[in-house]
N, C-alpha and C positions, 0 to 999 in steps of 0.2 A: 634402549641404547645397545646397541652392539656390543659383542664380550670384547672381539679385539678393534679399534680405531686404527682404522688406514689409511696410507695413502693412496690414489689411483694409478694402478697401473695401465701402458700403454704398451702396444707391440711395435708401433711404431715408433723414429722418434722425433722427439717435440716437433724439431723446425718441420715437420711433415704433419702433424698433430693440429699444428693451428697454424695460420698462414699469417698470424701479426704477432710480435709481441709486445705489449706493451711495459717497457723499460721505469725502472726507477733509476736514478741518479748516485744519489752519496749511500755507500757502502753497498752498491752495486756492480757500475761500472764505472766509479772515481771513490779515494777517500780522502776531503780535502782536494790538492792541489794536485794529487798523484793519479793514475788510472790504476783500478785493482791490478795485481798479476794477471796476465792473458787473458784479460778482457778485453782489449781489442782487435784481436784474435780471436776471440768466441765469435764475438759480435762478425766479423769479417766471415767464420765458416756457414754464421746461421746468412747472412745475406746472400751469400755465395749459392744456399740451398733452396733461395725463393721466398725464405722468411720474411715478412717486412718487421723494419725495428722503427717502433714510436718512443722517443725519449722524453718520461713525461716526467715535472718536478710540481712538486707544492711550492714552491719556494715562487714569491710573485716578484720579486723586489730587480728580476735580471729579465731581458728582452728574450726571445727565443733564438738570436741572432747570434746574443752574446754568449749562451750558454752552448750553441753549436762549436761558435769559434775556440773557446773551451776543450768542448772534444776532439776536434780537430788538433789539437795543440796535443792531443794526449792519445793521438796516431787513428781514434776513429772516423773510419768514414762516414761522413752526414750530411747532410743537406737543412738548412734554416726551417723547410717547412716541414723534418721532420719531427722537431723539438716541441710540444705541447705544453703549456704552463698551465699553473690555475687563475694566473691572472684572466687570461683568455677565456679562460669557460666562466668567470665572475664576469667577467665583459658580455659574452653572450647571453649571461641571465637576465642581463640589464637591458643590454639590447634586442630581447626579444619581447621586452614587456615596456618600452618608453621609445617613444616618436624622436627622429632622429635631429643631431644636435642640440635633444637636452641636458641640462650640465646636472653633474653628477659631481657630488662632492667627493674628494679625493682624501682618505687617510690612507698614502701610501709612495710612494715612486715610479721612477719612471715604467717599470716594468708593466706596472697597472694603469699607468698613463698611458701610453702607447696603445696597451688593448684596447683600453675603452675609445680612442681615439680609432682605432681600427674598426669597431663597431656603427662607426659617425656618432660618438657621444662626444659631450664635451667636457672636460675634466675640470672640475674649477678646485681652488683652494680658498674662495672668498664668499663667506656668508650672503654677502650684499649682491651675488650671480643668483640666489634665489634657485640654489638647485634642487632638484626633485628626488633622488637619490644616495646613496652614501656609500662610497665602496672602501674596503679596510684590506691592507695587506701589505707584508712588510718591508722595510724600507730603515737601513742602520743610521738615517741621514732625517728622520723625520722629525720635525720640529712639534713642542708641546702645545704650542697653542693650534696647530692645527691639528694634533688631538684633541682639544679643548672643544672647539668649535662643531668638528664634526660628531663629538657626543651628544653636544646637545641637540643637533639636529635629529640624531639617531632617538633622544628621548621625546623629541617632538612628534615619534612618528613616521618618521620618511623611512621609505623601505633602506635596507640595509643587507647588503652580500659582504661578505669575507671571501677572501681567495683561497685561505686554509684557517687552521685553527692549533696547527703545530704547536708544542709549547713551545721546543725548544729550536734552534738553529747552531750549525757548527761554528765553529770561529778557532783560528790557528790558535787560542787557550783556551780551550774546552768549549762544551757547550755553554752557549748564550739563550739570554730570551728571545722567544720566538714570537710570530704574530697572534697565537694561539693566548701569548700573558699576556696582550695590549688588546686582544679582543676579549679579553674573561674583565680587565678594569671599564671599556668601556659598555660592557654586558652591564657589569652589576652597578654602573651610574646610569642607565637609560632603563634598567629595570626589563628588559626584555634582549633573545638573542638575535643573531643574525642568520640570512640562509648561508649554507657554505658550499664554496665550490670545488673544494680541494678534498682530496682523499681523506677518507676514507667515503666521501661523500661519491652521489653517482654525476655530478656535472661533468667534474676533469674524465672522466670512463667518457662519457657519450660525449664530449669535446674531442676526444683520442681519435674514437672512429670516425667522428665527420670531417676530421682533417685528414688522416693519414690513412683510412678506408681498413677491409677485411672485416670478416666474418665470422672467423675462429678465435679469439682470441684471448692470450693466457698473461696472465698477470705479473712480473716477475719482479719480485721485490725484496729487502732485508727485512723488514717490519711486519710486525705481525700486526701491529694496531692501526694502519695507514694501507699498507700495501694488499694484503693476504684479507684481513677484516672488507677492506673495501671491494674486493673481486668478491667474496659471498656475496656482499651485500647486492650486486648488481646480475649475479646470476653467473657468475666466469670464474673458469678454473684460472689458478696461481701455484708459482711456483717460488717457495725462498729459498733463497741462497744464502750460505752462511759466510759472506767475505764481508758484515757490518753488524750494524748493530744488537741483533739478535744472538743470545748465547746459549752455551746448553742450559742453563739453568732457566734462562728463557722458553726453549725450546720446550722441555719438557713437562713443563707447568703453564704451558698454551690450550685454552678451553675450547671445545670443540668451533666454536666461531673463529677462531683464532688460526685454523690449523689447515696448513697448506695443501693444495691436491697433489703439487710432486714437490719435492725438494733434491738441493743439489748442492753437494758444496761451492761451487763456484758457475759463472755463465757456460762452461764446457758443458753441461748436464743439457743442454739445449740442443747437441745435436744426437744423444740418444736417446732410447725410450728407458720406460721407466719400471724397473722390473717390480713382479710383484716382492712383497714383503711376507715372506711364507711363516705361518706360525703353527707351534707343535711344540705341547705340553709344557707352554707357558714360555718359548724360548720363539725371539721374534729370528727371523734368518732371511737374510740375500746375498747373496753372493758367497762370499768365504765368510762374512762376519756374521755372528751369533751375539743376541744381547737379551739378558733378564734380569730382574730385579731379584736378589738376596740381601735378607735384612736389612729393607730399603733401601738398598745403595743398587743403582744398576752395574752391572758388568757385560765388558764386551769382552767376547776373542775370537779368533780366527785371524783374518788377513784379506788383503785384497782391494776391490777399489773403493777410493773416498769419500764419492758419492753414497756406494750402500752404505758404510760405515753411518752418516749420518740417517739413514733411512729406518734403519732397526733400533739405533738409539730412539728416534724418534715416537716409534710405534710401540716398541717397550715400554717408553715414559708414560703413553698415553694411558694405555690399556692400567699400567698403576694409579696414575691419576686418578681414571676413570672409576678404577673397582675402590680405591682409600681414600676419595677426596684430598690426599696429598702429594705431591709431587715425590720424585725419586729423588735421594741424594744423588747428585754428579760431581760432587767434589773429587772422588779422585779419577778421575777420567781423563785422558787428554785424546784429543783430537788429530787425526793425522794432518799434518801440514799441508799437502797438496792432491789435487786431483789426480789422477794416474789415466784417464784416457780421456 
């Protein structure tokens, strides 16, 4: 293992770096009902510079239609076909492997109805259709008995995709169950899992590129266990943003699987490169900010911009991690509030 853990730098930047990016949704570029601060504005300079931007969600339960008009509503520019679901790539696992117009038992909504319908499958909700399949994913509106039904099918044996495996989902009082808790009950009554098509898996990645195309492409997401885990897994740089759910305490105790190629506080980091993270007698440095750990607790100082600030935290925390197997205190630390370019 390497003495200091880094991240990649680039001389170029990003939106020149990779020529797609592939977008997460909640605590990316919306939280809730709101869009982040200047995020539709980020979004707007990286398009402006050739980037293409794919908006991909786990979330199966909303059409791609509905989730554009969404953004739209919250000043981004988008177009319907460039919204990705994992409905979509559960549809096309389905429909690359069963002859068209077989029905496919539905534990889900509209969202995964539609796609599998888009594939020529046919969706059913009725044991007595004799369907050959079983697709799962979430849906606030789903009745019990047709989770009933489609477990047992699933313990019969029929193949069986999930569209994610989230646990949780957001909801205006906190987090909620997600498809992730109604696919771990019907796990452990059928006695075996399902494939998945949702991140951190690589379905929704190679659903990304065959809708909305490009070559290069970087991952950009809040999550380290969905968004950032899932680019490893498929071979593609990522880049997290800290405007959701990842926090420093998160941050700093992320295992090298976990751990981003750039980070940025906010989607503004997309339209520069990414400097290096210089270190020198145990003191990580970029830009103005300086950050090491003393009697377990990291400290920063210097000044300057908000992106490096999170970048030396970052590389500081690792490199403690790495050498004590325990993460840094970050308790007293605060984080500057906004980006500065």
């Amino acid at each position: 293992m390497p003495q200091w853990p880094g991240l990649t730098p680039t001389d170029r930047p990003l939106v020149e770096e990779h020529d797609v990016a592939v977008l997460d949704l909640d605590g990316v570029v919306y939280v809730g009902p709101d869009a982040v601060p200047g995020a539709p504005g980020h979004l707007a300079t990286a398009r402006d510079a050739g980037m293409r931007l794919a908006y991909v969600t786990n979330n199966a339960s909303r059409t791609p239609a509905d989730v554009a008009a969404h953004l739209r509503d919250l000043g981004v520019d988008v177009a319907d076909e460039d919204v990705v679901t994992s409905a979509q790539a559960a549809a096309r696992l389905l429909g690359d492997q069963l002859p068209a117009g077989s029905p496919v038992f539905l534990i889900g909504g509209r969202g995964l109805e539609i796609a599998l319908t888009e594939q020529g499958l046919r969706p059913v909700q009725d044991v007595s259709a004799d369907p050959v399949a079983v697709a799962s994913g979430f849906s606030a509106d789903l009745r019990w008995g047709t989770v009933i039904a489609g477990a047992i099918l699933v313990r019969r044996g029929l193949p069986w995709i999930a569209s994610n495996t989230d646990l949780t989902v957001p909801t205006p009082d906190g987090p909620g169950p997600g498809n992730g808790a109604l696919v771990g009950v019907v796990a452990r009554f059928a006695g075996r899992d399902p494939v998945v098509a949702g991140k951190p898996e690589s379905p929704l990645f190679e659903e990304t590129l065959r809708r909305v195309g490009g070559s290069r492409p970087v991952v950009v997401g809040d999550r380290l266990d969905t968004d950032i885990e899932g680019a490893t897994r498929v071979g593609w740089r990522s880049m997290l943003v800290m405007t959701g759910v990842t926090d420093l305490e998160a941050l700093v105790a992320a295992a090298p699987e976990l751990r981003p190629s750039y980070l940025g506080a906010d989607l503004g980091a997309l339209a520069n490169s990414q400097p290096r993270v210089k270190v020198e007698g145990g003191t990580a440095g970029c830009g103005g900010w300086r950050a090491g750990v003393t009697d377990g607790a990291l400290v920063v100082d210097g000044g300057g911009d908000t992106h490096d600030w999170w970048r030396v935290v970052a590389v500081a925390g690792w490199h403690h991690l790495d050498r004590t197997g325990g993460p840094a205190d970050v308790s007293r630390l605060r984080a500057p509030t906004a980006s500065t370019r």
